[in-house]
MIDOSE-1310 file (N, C-alpha, C; in nm, 2 decimals, decimal comma, always signed):
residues 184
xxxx	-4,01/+1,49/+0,24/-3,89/+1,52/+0,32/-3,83/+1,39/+0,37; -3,90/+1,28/+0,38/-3,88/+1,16/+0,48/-3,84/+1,11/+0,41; -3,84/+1,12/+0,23/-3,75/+1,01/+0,17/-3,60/+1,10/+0,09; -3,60/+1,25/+0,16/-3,53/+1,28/+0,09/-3,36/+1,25/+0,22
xxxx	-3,45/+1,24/+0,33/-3,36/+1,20/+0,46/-3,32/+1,05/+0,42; -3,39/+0,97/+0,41/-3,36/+0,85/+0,39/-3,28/+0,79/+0,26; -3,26/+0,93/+0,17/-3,20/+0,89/+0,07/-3,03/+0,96/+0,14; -3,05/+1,06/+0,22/-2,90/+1,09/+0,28/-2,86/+1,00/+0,35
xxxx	-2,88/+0,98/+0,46/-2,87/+0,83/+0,58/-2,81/+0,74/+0,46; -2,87/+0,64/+0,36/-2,82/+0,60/+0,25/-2,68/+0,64/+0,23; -2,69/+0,72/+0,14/-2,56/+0,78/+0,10/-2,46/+0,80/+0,16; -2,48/+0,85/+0,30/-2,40/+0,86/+0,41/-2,29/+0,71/+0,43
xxxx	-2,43/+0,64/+0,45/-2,38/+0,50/+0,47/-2,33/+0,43/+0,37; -2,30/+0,41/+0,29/-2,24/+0,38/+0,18/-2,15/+0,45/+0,20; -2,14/+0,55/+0,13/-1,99/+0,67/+0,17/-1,88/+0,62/+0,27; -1,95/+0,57/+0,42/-1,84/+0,54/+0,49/-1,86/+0,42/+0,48
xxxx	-1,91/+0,33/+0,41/-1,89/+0,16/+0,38/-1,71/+0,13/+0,29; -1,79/+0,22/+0,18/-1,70/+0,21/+0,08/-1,54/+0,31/+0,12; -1,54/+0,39/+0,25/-1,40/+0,44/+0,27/-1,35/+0,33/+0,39; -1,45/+0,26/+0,48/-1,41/+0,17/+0,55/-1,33/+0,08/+0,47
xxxx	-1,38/+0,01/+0,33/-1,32/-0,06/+0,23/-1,21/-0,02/+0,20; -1,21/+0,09/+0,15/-1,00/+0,16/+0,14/-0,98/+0,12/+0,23; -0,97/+0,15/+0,33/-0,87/+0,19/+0,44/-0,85/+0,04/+0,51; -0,92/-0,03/+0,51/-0,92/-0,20/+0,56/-0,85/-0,24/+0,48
xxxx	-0,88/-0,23/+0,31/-0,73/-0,31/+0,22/-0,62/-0,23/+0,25; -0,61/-0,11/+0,27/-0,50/-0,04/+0,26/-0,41/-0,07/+0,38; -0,48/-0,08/+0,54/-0,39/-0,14/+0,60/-0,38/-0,24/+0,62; -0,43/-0,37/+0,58/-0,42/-0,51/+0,50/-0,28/-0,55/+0,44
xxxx	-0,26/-0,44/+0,35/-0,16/-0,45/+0,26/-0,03/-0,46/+0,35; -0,05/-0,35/+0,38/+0,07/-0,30/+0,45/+0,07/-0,38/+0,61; -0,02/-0,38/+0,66/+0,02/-0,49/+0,82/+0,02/-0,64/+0,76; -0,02/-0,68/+0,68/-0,03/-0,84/+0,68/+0,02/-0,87/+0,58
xxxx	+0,01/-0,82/+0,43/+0,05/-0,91/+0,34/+0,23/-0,86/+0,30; +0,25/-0,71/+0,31/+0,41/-0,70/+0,31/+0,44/-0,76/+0,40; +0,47/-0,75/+0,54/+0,51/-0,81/+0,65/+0,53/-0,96/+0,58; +0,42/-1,01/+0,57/+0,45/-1,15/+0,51/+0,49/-1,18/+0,42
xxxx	+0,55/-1,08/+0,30/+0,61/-1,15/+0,20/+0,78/-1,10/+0,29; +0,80/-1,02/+0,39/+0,97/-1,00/+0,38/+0,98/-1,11/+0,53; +0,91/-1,19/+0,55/+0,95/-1,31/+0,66/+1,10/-1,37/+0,62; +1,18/-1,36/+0,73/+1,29/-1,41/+0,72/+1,29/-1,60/+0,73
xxxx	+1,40/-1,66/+0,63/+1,34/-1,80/+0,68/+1,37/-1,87/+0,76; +1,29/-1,97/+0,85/+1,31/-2,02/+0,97/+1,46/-2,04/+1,01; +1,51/-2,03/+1,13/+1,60/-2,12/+1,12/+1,59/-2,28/+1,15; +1,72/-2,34/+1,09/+1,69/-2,46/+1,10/+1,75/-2,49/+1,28
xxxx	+1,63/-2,63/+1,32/+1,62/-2,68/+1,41/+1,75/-2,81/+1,42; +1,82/-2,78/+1,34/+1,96/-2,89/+1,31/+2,07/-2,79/+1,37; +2,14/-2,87/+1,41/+2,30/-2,81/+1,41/+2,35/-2,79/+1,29; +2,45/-2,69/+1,27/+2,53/-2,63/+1,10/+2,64/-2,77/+1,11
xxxx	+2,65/-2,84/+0,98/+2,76/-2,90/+0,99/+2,93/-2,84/+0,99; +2,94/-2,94/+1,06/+3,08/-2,91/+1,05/+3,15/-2,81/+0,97; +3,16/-2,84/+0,84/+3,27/-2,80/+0,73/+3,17/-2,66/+0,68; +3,04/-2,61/+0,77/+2,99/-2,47/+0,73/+3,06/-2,39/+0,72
xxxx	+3,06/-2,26/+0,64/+3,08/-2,16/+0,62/+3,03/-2,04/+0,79; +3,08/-1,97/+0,85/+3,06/-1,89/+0,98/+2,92/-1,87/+0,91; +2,85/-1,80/+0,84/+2,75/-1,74/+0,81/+2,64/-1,87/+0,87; +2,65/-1,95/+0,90/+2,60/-2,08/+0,91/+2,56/-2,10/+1,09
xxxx	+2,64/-2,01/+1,16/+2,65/-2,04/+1,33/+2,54/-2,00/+1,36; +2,50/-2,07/+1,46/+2,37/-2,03/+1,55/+2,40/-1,83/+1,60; +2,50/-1,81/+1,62/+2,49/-1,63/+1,68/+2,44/-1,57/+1,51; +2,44/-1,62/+1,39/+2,42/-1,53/+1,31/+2,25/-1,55/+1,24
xxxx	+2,17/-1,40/+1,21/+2,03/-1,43/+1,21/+1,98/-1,39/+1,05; +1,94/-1,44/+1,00/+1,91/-1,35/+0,91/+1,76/-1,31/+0,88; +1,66/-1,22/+0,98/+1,62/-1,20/+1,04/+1,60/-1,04/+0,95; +1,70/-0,96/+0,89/+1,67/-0,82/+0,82/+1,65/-0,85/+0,70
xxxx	+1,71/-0,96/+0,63/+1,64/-0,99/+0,50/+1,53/-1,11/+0,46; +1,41/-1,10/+0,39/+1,35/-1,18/+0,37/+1,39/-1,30/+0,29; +1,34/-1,43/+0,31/+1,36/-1,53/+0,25/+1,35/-1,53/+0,05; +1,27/-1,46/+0,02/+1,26/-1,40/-0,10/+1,35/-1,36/-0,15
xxxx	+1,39/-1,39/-0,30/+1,49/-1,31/-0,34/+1,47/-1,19/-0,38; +1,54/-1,08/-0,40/+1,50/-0,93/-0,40/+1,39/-0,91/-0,57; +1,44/-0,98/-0,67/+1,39/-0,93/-0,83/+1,23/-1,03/-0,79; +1,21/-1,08/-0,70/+1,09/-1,17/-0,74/+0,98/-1,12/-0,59
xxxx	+1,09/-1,05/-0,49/+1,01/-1,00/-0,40/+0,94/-0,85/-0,50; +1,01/-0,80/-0,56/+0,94/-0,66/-0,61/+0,82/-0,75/-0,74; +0,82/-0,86/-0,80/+0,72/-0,91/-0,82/+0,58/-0,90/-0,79; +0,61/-0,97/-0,66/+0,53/-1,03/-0,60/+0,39/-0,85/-0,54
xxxx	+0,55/-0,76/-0,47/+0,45/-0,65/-0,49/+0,40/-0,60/-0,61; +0,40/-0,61/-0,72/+0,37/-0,59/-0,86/+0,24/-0,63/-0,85; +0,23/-0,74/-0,83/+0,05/-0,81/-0,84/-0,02/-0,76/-0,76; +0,05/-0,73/-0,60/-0,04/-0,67/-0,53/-0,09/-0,51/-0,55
xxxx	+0,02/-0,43/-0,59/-0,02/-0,31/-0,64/-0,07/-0,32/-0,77; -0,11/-0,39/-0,88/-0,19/-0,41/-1,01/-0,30/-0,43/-0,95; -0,34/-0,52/-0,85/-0,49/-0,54/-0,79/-0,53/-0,40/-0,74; -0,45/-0,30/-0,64/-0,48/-0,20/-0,57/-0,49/-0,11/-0,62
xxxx	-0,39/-0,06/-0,76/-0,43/+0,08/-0,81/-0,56/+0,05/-0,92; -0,61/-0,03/-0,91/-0,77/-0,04/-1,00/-0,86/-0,03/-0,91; -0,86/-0,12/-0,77/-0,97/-0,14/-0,68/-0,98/+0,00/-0,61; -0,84/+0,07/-0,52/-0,83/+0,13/-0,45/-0,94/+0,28/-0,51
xxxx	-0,87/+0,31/-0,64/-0,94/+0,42/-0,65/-1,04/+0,44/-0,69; -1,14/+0,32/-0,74/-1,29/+0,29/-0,77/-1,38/+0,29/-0,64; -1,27/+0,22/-0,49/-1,35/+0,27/-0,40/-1,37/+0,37/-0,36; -1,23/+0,45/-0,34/-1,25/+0,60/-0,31/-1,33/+0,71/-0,42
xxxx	-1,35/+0,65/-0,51/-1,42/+0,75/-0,60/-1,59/+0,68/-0,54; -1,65/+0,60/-0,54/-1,77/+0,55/-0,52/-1,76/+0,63/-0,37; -1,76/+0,64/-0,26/-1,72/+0,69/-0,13/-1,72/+0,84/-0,16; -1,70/+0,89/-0,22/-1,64/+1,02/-0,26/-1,78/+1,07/-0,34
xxxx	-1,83/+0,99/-0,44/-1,98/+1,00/-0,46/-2,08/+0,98/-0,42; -2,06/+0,88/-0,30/-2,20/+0,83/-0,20/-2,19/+1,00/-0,13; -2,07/+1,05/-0,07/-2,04/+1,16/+0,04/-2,14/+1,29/-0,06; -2,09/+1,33/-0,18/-2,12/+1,42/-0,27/-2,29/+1,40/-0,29
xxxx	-2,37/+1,29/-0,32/-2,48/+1,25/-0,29/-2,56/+1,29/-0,14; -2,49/+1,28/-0,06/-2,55/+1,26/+0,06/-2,56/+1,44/+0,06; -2,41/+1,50/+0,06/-2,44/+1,65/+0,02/-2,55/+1,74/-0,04; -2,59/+1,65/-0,20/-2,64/+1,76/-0,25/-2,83/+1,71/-0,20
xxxx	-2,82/+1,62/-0,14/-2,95/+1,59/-0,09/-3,00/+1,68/+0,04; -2,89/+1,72/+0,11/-2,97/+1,80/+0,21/-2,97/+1,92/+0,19; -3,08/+1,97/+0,25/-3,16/+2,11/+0,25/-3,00/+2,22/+0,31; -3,06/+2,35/+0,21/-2,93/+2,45/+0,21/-2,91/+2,45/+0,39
xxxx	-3,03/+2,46/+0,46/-3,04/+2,51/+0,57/-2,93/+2,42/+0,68; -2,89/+2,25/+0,64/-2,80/+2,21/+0,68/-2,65/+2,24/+0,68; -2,62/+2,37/+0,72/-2,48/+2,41/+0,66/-2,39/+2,31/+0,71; -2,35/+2,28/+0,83/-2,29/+2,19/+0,91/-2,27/+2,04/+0,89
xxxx	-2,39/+1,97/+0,82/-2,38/+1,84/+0,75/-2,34/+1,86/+0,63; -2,38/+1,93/+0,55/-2,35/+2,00/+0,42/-2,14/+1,97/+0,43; -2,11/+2,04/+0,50/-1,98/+2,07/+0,48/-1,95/+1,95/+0,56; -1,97/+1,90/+0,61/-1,93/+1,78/+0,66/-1,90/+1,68/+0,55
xxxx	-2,00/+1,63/+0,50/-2,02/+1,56/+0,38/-1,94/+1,57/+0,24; -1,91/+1,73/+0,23/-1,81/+1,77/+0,12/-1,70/+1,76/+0,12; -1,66/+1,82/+0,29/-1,56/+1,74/+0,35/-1,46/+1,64/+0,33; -1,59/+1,52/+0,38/-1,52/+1,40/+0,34/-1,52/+1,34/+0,21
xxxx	-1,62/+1,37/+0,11/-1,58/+1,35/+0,00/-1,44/+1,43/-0,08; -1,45/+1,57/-0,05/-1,28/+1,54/-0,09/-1,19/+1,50/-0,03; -1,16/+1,46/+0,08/-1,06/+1,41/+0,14/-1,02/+1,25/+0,10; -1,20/+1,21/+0,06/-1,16/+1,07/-0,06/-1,07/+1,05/-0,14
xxxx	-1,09/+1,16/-0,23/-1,01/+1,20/-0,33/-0,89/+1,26/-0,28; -0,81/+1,26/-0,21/-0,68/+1,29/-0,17/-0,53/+1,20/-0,17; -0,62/+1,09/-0,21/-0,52/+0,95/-0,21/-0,50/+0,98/-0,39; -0,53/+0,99/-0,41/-0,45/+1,06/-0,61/-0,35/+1,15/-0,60
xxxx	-0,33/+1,26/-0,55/-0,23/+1,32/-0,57/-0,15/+1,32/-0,43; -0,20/+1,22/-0,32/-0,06/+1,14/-0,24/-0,01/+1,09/-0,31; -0,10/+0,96/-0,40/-0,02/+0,89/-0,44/+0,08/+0,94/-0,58; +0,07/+1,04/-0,63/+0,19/+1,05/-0,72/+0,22/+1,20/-0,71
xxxx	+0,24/+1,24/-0,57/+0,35/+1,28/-0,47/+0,43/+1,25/-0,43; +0,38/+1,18/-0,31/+0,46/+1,14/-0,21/+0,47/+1,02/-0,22; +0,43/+0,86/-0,35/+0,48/+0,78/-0,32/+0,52/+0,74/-0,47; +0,51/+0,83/-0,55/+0,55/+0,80/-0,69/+0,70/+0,76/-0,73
xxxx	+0,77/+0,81/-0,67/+0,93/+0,73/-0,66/+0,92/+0,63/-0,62; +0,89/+0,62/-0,56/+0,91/+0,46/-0,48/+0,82/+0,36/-0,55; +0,66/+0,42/-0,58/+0,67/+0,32/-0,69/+0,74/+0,30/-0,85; +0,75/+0,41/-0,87/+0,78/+0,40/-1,00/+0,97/+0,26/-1,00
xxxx	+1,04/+0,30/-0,86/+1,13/+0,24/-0,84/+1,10/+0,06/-0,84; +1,00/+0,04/-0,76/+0,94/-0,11/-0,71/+0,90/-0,20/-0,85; +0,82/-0,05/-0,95/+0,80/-0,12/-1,06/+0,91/-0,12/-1,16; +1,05/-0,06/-1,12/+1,13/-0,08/-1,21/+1,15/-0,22/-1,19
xxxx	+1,19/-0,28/-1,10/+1,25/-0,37/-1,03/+1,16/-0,49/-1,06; +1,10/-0,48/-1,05/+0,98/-0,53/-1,13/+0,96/-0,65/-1,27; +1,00/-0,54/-1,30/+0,98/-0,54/-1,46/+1,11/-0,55/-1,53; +1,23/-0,58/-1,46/+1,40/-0,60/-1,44/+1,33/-0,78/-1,41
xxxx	+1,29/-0,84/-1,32/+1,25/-0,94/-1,26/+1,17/-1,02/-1,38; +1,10/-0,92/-1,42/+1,03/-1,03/-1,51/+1,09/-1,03/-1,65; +1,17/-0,98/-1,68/+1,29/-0,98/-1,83/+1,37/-1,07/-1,77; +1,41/-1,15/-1,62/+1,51/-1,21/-1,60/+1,63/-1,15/-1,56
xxxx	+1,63/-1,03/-1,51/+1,75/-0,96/-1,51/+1,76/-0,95/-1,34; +1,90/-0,95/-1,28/+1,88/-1,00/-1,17/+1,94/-0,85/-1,10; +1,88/-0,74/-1,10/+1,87/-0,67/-1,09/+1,83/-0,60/-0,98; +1,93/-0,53/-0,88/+1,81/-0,51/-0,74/+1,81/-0,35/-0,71
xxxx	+1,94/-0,31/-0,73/+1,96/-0,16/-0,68/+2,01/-0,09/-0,85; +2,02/+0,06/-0,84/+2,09/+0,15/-0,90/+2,24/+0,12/-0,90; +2,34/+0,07/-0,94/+2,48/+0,16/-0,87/+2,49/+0,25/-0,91; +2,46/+0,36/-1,00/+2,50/+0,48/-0,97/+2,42/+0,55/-0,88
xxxx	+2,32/+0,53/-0,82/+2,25/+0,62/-0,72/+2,27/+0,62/-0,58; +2,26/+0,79/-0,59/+2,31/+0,81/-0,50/+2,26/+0,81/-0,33; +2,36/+0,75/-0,23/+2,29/+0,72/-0,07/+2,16/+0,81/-0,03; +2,09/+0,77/+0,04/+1,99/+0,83/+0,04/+1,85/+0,81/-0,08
xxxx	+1,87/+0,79/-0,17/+1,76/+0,79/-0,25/+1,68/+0,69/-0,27; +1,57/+0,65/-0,30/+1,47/+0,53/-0,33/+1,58/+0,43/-0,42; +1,65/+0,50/-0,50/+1,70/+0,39/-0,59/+1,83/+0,33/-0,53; +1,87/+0,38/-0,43/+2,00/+0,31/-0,31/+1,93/+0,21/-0,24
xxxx	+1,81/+0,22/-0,21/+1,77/+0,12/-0,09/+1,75/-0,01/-0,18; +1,79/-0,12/-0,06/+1,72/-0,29/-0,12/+1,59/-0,27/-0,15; +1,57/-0,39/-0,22/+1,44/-0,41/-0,24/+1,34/-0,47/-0,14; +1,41/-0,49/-0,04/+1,31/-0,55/+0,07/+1,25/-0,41/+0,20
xxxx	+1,41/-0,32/+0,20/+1,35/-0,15/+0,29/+1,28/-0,10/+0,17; +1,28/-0,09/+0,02/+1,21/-0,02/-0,01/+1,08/-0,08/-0,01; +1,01/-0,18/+0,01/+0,93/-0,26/+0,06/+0,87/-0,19/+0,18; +0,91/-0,19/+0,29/+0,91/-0,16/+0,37/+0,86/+0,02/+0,37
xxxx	+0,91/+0,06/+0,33/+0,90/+0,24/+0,29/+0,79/+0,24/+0,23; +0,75/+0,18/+0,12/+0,62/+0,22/+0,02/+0,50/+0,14/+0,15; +0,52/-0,01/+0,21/+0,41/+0,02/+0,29/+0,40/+0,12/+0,39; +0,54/+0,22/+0,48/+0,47/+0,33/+0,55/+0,41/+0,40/+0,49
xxxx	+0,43/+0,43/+0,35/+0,37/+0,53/+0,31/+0,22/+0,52/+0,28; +0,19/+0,41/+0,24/+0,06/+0,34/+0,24/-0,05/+0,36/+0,32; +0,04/+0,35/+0,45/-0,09/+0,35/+0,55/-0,12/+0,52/+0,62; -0,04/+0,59/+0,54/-0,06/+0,75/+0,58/-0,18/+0,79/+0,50
């Protein structure tokens, strides 16, 4: 019995190692590394010359768009979502199998850890059909743009699409969108 405890404890522990793991890259992504790719660029510490254009005055900021240009910002997320849709779901599946292990190890008589454990193992598994639910437009949109960027095509919105949709927004709010959706 004492190693069949010690093989749940195990399991357990792993389980929430490896969902600690999602959830740290996942809000990684989204607090630190978007954020940092849409930083607006400094302003300069010089006065605008003379013969500037207005867009050039100290009252004007540009502060809503990132210093990035839009075909090479959807890039840049490209690499990061190529790293994450391989890593992400290998951890939630390992997590999802530590949880399912730790389950079928304990005695029927644990109903309460039992369901606990199964619990969270599928809830592991829930980030699959979020993700091509509720964030499948938006990527599928990011990686148009993308892949528009890396043909050379300077390509940022739809014009025919219509207000409101993933394919109306810049590429820096839809940026912005796919990481709230990320951290849900």
């Amino acid at each position: 019995m004492a190693s069949s405890n010690s093989r749940t404890i195990v399991a357990g522990t792993l389980g929430l190692t490896f969902s600690a793991i999602f959830l740290g890259a996942n809000l990684g992504i989204s607090y630190i590394s978007v954020p940092t790719l849409l930083l607006s660029s400094p302003r300069s510490p010089l006065p605008p010359p003379a013969n500037a254009p207005d867009e050039a005055s100290p009252t004007t900021t540009s502060s809503e768009k990132p210093a990035t240009k839009p075909p090479h910002l959807a890039r840049q997320w490209q690499h990061i979502f190529d790293i994450g849709k391989k890593a992400g779901p290998a951890t939630a599946v390992l997590a999802s199998a530590s949880f399912l292990y730790a389950f079928r190890s304990l005695p029927l008589a644990a109903t309460r850890q039992r369901r606990l454990f199964l619990t969270a193992a599928g809830l592991c598994l829930t980030i699959v059909p979020f993700t091509f639910i509720a964030m499948q437009r938006t990527n599928n949109e990011l990686e148009r743009r993308a892949n528009a960027a890396t043909k050379g095509e300077e390509e940022d919105i739809k014009l025919e699409a219509r207000t409101g949709t993933v394919e109306s927004y810049q590429t820096h709010d839809l940026l912005n969108r796919w990481a709230t959706l990320n951290t849900l």
